[in-house]
C-alpha positions in Angstrom: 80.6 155.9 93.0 80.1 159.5 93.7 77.6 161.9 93.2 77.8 165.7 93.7 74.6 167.5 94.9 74.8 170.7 92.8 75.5 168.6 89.5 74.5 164.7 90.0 76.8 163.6 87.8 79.4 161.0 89.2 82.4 160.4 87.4 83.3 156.4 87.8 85.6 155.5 85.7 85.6 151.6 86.2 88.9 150.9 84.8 91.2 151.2 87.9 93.7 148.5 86.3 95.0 151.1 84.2 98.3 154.1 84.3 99.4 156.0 81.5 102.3 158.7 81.7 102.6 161.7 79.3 105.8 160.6 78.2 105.4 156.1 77.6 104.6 154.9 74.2 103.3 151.4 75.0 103.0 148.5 72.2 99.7 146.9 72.8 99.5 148.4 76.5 102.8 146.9 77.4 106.0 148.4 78.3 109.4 146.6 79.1 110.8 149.4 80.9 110.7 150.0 84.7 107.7 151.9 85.5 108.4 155.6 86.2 106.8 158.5 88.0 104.4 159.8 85.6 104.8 163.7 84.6 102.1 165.9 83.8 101.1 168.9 81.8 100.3 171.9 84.4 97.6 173.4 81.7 94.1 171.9 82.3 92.6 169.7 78.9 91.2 171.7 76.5 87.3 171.9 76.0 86.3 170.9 72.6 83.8 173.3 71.0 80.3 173.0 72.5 79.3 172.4 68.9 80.9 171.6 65.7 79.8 173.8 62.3 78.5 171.9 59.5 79.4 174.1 56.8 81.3 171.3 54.5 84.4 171.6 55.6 85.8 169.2 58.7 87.0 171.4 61.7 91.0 170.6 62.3 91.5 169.8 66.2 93.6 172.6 67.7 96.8 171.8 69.0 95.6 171.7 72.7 93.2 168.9 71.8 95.5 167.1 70.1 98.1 166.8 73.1 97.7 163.8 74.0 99.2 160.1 75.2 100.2 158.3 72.1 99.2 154.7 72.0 99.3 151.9 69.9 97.5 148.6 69.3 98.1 147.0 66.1 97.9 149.3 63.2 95.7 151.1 65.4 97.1 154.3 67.3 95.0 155.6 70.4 95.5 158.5 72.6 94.8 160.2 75.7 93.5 163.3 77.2 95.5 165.2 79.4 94.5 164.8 82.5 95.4 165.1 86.5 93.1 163.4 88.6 91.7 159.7 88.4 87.9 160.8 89.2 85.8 163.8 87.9 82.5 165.3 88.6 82.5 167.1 85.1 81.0 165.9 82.3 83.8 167.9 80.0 86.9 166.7 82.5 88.5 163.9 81.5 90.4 161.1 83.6 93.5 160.3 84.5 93.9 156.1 84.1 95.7 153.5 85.4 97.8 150.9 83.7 99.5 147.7 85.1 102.3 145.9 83.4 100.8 143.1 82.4 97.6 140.9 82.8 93.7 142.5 82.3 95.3 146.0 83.2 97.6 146.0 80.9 94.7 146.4 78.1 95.3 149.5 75.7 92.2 152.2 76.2 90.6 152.7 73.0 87.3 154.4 72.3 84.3 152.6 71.1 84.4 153.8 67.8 88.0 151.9 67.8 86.4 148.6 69.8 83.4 148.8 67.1 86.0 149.2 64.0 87.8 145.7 64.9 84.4 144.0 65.4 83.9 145.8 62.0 86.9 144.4 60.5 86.4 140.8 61.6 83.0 139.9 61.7 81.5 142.9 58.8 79.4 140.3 56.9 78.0 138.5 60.2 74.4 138.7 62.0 74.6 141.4 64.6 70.8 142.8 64.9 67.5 140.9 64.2 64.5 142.1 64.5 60.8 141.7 63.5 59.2 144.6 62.2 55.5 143.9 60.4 56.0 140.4 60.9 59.0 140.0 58.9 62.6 139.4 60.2 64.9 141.9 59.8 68.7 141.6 60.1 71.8 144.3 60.0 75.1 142.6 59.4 77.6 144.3 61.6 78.2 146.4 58.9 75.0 147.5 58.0 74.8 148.5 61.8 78.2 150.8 62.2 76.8 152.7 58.7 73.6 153.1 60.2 75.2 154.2 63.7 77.4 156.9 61.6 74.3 158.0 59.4 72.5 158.3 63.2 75.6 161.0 64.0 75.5 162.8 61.2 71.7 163.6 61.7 72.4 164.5 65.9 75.0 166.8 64.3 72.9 168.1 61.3 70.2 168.9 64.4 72.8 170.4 66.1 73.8 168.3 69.1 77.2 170.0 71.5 80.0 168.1 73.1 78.8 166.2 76.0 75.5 167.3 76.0 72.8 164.5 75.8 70.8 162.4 73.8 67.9 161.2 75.9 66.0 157.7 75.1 63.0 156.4 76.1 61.8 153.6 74.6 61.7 149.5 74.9 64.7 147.3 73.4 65.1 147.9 69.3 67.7 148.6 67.0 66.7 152.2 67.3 67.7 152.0 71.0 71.6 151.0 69.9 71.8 153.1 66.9 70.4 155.8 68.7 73.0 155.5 71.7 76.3 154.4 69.5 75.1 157.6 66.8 75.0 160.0 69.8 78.8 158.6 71.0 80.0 159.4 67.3 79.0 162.5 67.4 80.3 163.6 70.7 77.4 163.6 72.8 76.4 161.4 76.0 74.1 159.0 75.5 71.7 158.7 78.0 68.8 155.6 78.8 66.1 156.8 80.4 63.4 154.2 82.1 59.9 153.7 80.3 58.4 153.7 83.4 59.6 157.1 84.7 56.6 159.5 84.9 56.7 163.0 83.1 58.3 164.4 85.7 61.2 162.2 86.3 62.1 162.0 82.7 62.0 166.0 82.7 64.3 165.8 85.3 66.6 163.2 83.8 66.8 165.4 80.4 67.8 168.8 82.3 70.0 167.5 83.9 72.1 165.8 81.4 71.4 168.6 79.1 69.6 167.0 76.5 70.1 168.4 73.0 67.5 165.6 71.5 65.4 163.0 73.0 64.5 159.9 71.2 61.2 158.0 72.2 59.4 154.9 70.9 55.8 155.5 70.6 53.1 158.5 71.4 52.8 157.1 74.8 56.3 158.0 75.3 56.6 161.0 73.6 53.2 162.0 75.7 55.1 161.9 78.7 57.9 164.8 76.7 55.6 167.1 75.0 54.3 167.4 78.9 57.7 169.1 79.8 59.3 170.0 76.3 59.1 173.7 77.5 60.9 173.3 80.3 63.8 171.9 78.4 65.8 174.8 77.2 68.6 172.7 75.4 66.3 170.3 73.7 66.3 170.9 69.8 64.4 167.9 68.5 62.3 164.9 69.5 62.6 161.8 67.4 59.9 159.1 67.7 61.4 155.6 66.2 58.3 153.4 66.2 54.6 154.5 64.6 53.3 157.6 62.6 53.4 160.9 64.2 50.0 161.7 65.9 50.9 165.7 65.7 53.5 168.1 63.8 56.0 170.3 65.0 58.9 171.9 64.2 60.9 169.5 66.5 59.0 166.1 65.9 61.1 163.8 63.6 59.8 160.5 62.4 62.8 157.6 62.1 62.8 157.7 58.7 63.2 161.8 58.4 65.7 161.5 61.6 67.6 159.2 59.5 68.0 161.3 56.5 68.4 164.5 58.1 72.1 163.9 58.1 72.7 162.9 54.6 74.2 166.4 53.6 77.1 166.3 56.4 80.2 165.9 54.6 82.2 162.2 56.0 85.0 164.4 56.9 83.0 166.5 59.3 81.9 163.6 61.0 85.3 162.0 61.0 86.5 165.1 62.5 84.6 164.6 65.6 84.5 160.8 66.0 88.7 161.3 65.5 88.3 164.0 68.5 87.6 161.2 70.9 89.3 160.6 73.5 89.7 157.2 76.0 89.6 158.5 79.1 86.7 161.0 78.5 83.3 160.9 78.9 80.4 159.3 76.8 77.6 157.4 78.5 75.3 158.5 81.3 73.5 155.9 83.7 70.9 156.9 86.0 69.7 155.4 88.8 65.9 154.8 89.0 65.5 157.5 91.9 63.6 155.4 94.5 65.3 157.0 97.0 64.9 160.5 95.8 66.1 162.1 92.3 67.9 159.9 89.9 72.0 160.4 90.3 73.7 160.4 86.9 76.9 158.0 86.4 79.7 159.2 84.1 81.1 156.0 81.9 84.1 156.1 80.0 84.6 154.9 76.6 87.8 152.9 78.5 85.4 152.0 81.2 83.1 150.7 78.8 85.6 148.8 76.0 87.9 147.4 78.9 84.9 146.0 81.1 82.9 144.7 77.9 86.3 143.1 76.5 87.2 141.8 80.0 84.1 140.1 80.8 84.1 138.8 76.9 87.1 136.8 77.3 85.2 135.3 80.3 81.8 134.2 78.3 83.7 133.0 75.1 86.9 133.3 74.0 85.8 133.3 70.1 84.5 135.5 67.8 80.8 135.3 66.2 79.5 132.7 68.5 77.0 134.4 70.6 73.5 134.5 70.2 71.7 136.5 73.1 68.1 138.0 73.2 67.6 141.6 74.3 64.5 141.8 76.7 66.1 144.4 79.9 65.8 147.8 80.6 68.8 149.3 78.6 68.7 152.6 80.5 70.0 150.4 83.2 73.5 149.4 83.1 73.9 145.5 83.0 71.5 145.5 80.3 73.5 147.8 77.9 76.7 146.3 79.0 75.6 142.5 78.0 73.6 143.7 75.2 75.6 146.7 73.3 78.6 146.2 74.4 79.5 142.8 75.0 77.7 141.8 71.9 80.0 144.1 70.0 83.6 143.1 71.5 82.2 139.3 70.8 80.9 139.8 67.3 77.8 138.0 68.4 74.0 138.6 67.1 71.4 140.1 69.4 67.6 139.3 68.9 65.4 141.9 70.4 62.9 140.4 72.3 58.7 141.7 71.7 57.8 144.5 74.1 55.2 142.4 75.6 58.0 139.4 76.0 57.9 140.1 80.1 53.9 139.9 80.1 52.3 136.4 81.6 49.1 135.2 81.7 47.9 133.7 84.6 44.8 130.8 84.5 42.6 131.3 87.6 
């Protein structure tokens, strides 16, 4: 892990079983051929635009973004960002992997749109959220979740969220919490956990730094802590709060409901354009520490770093598909909470139960 003082952003990208050359096509991640030295463009990746216009029409990616490492898994064809170096301290930079012949390494990188897709395409009609909300059970099929997850990225886009800038959130456990973080990767930006307990001042300093374009909170206790330090948050656009009635208007407050329709307008194909403009071995999560020991340092996580640790350790819990059952009850702004929970969950098909906010409270009998 490594942090840089003028921009805490560490780039860790966990998959170090993995190397891909400009030049191998590899079936599955797999390649019968002697491994070769691996040759490289000289001209840096491309930066994709800072924001993509919604004016009905998708944007084509330009010829630079598309240069990338063709791969293919199944009838599923991945690719690559150019890139040099195997570490990063820039949020738009992306990674160079590496790739062993055979064995866990060996895995192809795909995004988590692509590890969500074959979840998608197995398991569609099966439990993946419950919840209770007024009393009553509520369950998403995995179906249900991935259209929620692309309506959720069609209203960050519709409120104008950039490449790799962040979606901050700040709330307890819930289906908002995952819809809110998988909507944000759609749509290009990095989603970003930040802990309920952090005072107005820490999660000020958590949102500048990862350049929050919205931040999603649960309740007014939360959203208290952000209208303390909205002004001092010039990339923030909008605050959605996914639990209770809005105590106060505002240009930038956004109920769940009103969040969730904002986006209805955005043509498929302009959000396909983006969510097609992901690559592997680029950025799209941001883990912070809790800053005990001074201000929180920001981890970069990879969609490969994320798919090939969640799939890896899957194969270790259970082998099988839709056979899982796990409650969700941990901090997911930490990360072996939203490893176990999202990501896990999705590579095994399994159903999570989200847990009562006041699951962790005891009462003690003196």
């Amino acid at each position: 892990m490594m942090s840089v003082e003028e921009n805490p952003i560490a780039a860790v990208n966990g998959n170090t079983d993995s190397l891909k050359t400009k030049s191998t096509v590899m079936p599955n991640g797999k390649t019968e051929d002697p491994p070769t030295a691996p040759t490289w463009s000289p001209e840096p990746p491309a930066k994709p635009p800072r924001c993509y216009k919604l004016d009905g029409a998708a944007k084509e990616p330009s010829a630079e973004e598309t240069k990338a490492v063709p791969l293919m898994m199944a009838d599923l064809a991945t690719t690559l960002a150019p890139a040099e170096h195997l570490w990063s301290s820039s949020r738009d930079q992306a990674v160079r992997l590496r790739m062993e012949g055979s064995g866990p390494g060996s895995e192809t990188p795909v995004t988590i749109h692509q590890m969500f897709l074959e979840t998608l395409e197995r398991c569609g009609d099966q439990p993946a959220l419950v919840s209770k909300k007024d009393g009553q059970t509520v369950t998403l099929t995995w179906r249900q979740y991935y259209e929620e997850c692309r309506a959720a990225a069609k209203s960050f886009l519709k409120l104008g969220l950039e490449r790799f800038h962040g979606v901050g959130i700040l709330g307890f456990n819930s289906p908002e919490w995952f819809i809110s973080d998988i909507g944000c990767i759609f749509a290009g930006g990095l989603a970003t956990g930040i802990y309920t307990t952090n005072s107005p001042e820490a999660c000020h300093y958590v949102a500048a730094n990862c350049e929050a374009n919205v931040l999603v909170v649960e309740n007014q206790k939360q959203l208290e802590k952000i209208l303390k330090v909205k002004d001092q948050l010039p990339h923030l656009k909008a605050i959605v709060q996914y639990k209770g009635e809005l105590q106060q208007k505002s240009p930038l407050l956004y109920t769940w409901d009103e969040f969730m329709k904002l986006g209805k307008d955005v043509p498929n194909e302009a959000l396909q354009a983006v969510i097609d403009s992901l690559r592997a071995n680029e950025c799209c999560t941001l883990i912070y520490t809790s800053g005990t020991t001074g201000n929180p340092k920001g981890v970069m996580l990879s969609h490969d770093n994320i798919t090939w640790t969640s799939r890896t350790v899957s194969k270790m819990i259970n082998p099988n598909y839709s056979e899982e059952v796990l409650v969700s009850y941990l901090p997911l702004s930490h990360v072996a909470a939203q490893m176990i929970d999202i990501w896990c969950s999705m590579s095994l098909a399994g159903t999570t139960h989200f847990a009562e906010p006041d699951a962790l409270k005891v009462t003690i009998a003196v």
